[in-house]
C-alpha positions as CSV (number, residue, x, y, z in Angstrom):
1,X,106.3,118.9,30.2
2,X,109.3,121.3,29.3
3,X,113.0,119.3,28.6
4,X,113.6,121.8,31.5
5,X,111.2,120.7,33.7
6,X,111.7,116.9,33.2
7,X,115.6,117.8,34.3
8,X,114.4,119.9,37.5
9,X,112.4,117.0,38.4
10,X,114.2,113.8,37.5
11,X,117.8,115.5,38.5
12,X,117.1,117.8,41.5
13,X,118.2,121.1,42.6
14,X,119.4,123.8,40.0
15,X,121.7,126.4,40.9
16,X,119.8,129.4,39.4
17,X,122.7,130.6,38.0
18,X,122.9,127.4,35.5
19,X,125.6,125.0,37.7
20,X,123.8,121.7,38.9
21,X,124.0,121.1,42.5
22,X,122.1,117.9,43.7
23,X,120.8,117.0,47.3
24,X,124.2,116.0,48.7
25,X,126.4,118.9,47.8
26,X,124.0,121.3,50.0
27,X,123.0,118.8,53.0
28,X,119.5,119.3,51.8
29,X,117.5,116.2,51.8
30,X,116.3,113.7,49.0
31,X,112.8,114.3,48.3
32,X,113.1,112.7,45.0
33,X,110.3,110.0,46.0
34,X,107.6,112.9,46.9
35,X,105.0,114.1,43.8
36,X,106.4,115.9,40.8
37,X,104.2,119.2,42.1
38,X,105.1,118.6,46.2
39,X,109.3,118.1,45.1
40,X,109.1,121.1,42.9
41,X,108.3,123.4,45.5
42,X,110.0,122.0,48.2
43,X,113.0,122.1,46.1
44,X,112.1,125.7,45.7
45,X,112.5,126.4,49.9
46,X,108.5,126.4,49.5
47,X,107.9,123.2,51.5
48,X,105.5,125.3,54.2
49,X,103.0,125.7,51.6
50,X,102.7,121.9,51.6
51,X,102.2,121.9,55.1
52,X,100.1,125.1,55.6
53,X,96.2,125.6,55.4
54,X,97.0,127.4,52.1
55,X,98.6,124.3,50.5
56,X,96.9,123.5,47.3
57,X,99.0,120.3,47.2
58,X,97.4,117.4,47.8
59,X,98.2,116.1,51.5
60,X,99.6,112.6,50.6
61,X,102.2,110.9,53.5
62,X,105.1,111.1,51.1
63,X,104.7,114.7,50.3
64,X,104.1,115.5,54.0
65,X,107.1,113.3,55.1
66,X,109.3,115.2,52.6
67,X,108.1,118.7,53.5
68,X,108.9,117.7,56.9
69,X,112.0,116.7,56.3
70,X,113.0,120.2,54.4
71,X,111.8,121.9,57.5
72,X,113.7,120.2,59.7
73,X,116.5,121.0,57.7
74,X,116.4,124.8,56.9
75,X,114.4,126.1,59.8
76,X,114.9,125.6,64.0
77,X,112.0,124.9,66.5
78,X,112.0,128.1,68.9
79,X,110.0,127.0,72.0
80,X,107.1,129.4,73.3
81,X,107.7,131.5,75.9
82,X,108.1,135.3,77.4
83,X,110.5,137.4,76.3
84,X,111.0,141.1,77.5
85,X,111.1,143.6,75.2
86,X,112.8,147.1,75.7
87,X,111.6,150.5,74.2
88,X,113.7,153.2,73.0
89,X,112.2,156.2,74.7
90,X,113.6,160.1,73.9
91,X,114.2,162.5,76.9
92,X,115.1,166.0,77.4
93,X,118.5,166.0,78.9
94,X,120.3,169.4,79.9
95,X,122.9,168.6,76.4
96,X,119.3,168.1,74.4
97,X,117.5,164.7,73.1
98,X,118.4,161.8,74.0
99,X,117.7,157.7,73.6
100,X,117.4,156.0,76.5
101,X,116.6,151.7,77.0
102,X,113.6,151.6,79.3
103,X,112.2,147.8,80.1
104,X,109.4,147.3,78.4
105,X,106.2,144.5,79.8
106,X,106.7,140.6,79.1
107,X,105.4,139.6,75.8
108,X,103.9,135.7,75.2
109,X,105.7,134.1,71.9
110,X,104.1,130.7,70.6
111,X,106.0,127.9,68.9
112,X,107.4,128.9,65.9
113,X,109.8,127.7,63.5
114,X,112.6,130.3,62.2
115,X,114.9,130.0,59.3
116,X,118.6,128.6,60.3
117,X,120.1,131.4,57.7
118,X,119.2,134.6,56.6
119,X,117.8,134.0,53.3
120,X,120.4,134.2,50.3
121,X,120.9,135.6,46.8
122,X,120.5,132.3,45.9
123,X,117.1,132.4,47.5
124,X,115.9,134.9,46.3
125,X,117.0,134.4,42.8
126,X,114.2,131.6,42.7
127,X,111.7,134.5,43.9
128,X,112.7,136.9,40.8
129,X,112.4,133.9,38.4
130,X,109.3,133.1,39.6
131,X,107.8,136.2,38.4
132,X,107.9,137.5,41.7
133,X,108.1,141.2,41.0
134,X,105.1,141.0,38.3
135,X,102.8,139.0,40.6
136,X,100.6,141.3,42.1
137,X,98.9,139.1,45.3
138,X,102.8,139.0,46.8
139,X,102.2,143.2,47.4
140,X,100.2,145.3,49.1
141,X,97.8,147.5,46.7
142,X,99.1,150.4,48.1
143,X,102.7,149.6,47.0
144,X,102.1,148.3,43.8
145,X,103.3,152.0,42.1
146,X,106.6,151.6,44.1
147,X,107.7,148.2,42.7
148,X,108.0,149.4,39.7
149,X,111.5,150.7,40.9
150,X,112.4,148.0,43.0
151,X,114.9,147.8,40.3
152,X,118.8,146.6,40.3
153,X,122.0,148.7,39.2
154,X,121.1,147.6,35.9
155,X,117.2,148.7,35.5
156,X,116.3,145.0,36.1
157,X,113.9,143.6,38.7
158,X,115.5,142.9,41.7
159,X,117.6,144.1,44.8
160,X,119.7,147.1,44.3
161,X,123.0,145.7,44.1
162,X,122.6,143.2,41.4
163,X,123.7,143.3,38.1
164,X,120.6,142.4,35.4
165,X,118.7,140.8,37.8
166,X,120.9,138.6,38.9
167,X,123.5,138.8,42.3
168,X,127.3,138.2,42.1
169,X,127.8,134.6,41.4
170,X,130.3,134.2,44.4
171,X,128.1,135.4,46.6
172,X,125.0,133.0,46.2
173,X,125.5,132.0,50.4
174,X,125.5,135.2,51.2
175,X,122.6,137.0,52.4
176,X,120.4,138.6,50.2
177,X,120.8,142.6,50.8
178,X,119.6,146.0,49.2
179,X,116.3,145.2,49.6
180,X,113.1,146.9,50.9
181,X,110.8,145.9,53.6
182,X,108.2,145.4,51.2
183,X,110.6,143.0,48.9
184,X,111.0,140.7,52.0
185,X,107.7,140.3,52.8
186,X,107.0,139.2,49.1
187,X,109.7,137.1,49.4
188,X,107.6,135.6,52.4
189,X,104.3,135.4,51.0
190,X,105.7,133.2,48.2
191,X,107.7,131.1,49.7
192,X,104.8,130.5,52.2
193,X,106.1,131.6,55.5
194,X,106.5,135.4,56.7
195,X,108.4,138.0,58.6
196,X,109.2,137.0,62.3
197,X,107.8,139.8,65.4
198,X,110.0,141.3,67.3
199,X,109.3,139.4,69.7
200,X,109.6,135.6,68.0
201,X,113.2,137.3,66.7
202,X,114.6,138.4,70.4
203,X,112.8,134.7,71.8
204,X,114.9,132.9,69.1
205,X,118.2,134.6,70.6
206,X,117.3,134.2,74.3
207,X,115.1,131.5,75.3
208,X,117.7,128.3,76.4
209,X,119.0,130.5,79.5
210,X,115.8,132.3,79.3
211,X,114.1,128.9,80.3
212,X,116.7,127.6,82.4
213,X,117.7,131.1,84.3
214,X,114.2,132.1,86.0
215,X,113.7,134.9,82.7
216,X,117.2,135.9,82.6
217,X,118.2,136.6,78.8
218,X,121.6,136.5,77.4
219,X,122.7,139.5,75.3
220,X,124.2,137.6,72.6
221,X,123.2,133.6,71.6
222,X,126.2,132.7,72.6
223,X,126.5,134.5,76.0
224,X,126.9,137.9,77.8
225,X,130.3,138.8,76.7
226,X,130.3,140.2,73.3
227,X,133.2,137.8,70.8
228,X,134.4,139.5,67.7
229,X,134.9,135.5,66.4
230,X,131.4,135.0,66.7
231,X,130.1,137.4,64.7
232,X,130.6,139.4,61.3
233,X,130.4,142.9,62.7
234,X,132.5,146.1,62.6
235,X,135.5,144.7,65.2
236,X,136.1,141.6,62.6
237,X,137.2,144.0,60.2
238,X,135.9,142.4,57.1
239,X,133.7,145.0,56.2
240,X,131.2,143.5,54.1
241,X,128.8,140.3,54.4
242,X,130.2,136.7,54.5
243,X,128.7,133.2,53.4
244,X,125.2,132.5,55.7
245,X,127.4,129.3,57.3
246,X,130.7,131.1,58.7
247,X,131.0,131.9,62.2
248,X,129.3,128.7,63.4
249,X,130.5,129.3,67.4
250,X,128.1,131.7,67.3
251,X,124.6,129.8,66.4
252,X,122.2,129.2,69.0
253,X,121.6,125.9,70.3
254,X,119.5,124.7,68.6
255,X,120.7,125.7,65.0
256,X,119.8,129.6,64.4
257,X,122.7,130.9,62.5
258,X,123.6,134.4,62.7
259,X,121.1,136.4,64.2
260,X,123.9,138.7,65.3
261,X,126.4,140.2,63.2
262,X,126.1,139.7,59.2
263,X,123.0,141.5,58.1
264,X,120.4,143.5,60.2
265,X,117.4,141.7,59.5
266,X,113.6,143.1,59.0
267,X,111.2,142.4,61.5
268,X,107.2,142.2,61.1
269,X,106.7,145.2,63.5
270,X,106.7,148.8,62.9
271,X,109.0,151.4,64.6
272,X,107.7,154.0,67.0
273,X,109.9,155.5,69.2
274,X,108.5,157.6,72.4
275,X,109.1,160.6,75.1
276,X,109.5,159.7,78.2
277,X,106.0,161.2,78.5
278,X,104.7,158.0,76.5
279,X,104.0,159.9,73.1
280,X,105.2,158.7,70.2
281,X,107.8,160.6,68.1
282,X,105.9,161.7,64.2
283,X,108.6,160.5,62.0
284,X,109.4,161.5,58.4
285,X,108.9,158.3,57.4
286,X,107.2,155.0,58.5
287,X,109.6,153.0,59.7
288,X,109.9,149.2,60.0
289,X,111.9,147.4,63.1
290,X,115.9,145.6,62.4
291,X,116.9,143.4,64.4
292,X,120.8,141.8,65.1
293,X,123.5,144.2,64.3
294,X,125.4,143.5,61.0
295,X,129.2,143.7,59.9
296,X,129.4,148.0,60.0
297,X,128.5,148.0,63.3
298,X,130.6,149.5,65.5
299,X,129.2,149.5,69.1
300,X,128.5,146.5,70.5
301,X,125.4,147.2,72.4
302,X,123.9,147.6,69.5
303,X,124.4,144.1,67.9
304,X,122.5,142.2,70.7
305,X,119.5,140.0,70.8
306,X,117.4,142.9,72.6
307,X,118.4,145.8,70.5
308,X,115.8,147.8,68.7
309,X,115.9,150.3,66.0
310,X,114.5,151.2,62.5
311,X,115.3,152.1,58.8
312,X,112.1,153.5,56.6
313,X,109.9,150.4,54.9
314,X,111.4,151.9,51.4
315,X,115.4,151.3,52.5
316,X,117.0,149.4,50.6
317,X,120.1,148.9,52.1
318,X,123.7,147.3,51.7
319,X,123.6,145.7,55.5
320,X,120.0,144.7,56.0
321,X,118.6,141.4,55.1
322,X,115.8,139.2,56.3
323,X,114.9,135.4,57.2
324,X,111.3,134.1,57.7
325,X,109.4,131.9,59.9
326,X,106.2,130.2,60.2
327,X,103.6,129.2,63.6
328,X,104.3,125.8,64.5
329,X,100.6,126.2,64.6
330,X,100.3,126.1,61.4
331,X,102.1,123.4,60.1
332,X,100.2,120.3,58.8
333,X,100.9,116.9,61.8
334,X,103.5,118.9,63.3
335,X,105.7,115.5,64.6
336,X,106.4,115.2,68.2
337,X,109.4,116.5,69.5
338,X,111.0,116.6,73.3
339,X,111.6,120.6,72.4
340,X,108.0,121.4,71.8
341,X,107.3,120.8,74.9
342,X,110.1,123.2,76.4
343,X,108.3,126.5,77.9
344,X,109.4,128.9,80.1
């Protein structure tokens, strides 16, 4: 065993960026008692692989216990239920094309659990230290050329706004940005979880009234009415992202943080928009769904829980980010809970 390695483990958390941080200083809880393999990962944010099928941990009660108690605190139970999805559908108008909002058929969601924060620098730091970039099982075969310039300002591995593979040490909370669709579902593959649906996004956002109103869904988490002190978007004026924990009024209830404003976050579903005839538009580009609105944009109606639009799966942008979820299915004596039971 490395010195390293004994410090990790006896210790705790590591900033990657050399500052110790323990257990206390984050809110994250003591797993000190759990296995030296089973408290390395979940000190890593890869606690689901302890309590997934694919766990080649050993399932133990104290490991278990401690994974449990790392999901509890980064990630929020979203309750199953319907959701109604909208399409964006092209017509001809007299003026030309246009995008129009047509309802869309109720779509089923199953318990899930969804990250409370979009996932940080300081994330995905871990990721790109792990080897991430150089491990071939985290990407498709396909796109195995193209990470070889999934490279930073610098030439390193990483997102494209880093600096030698590393992001600006004051922005470690912030979310992780300039970064493909590809690199976040890497991301997800080795932390253990993966990229929400469309649909488990919008049901995170909506399903409290959704439950309680007969299927009505708010636009926003926090209501109908749109709040500029709620969310990091273009009315704030800021102009760039902020820490993963500010504008707290606007979580959901039950502990999501920022799925509107901020970043626009990937999605696990592809985008196709249609004619009104039903035929799908032949883009330049396959294009991946964002979800959430982020701190450049301007018109509200687009920074709600139902909005729907698309970048190509190769953008790598400054305002698009990502958080990751798992099936409460399959999670390893999933505990009881009075909001498991909630469906709508």
């Amino acid at each position: 065993m490395s010195l390293a390695t004994l410090f990790f483990d006896t210790v705790g958390f590591c900033n990657p960026l050399g500052s110790k941080a323990g257990a206390s200083a984050s809110g994250f809880p003591d797993v000190s008692s759990a296995p030296p393999d089973t408290r390395r990962l979940i000190r890593d944010r890869r606690y689901c692989r302890v309590l997934t099928d694919e766990s080649v941990m050993p399932l133990d009660e104290c490991s278990l216990s401690c994974a449990w108690k790392a999901v509890e605190h980064d990630m929020a139970l979203v309750p199953g239920g319907d959701v109604r999805l909208t399409s964006d559908t092209i017509v001809s108008t007299p003026s030309g094309f246009e995008t129009v909002t047509d309802p869309a058929n109720v779509v089923s969601v199953q318990s899930l659990y969804l990250d409370r924060d979009c996932v940080t620098n300081g994330d995905y730091l871990r990721f790109v230290q792990a080897g991430g970039y150089v491990t071939a099982d985290y990407w498709p075969e396909d796109v195995l050329p193209n990470v070889l310039h999934f490279l930073d300002s610098t030439g390193s591995h990483g997102p494209k706004y880093w600096v030698n593979g590393k992001p600006d040490a004051a922005k470690l909370d912030h979310p992780v940005v300039g970064l493909s669709w590809y690199e976040a579902n890497a991301y997800a593959a080795w932390i253990g979880k993966r990229l929400p649906t469309s649909e488990e996004w919008q049901r995170a956002g909506t399903w409290p009234e959704a439950h309680a109103g007969g299927g009505t869904e708010l636009r926003y988490p926090w209501g109908n009415a749109f709040d500029p002190s709620k969310a990091n978007t273009w009315a704030g004026g800021i102009g760039e992202t902020v820490s993963v924990r500010s504008y707290e009024t606007g979580n959901t209830p039950n502990g999501v943080r920022q799925l509107v404003g901020n970043v626009w976050e990937w999605v696990d579903v592809l985008f196709h928009p249609q004619t009104e005839q039903g035929v799908s538009v032949l883009l330049d580009q396959t294009m991946a769904e964002i979800r959430g609105g982020s701190f450049d944009t301007y018109f509200h109606s687009q920074a709600t829980c139902q909005f729907r639009t698309g970048q190509p799966l190769l953008f790598r942008g400054a305002n698009i980010g990502f958080r990751c979820c798992v099936s409460a299915s399959a999670l390893t004596n999933l505990p009881e809970s009075p909001t498991e039971s909630i469906q709508s």
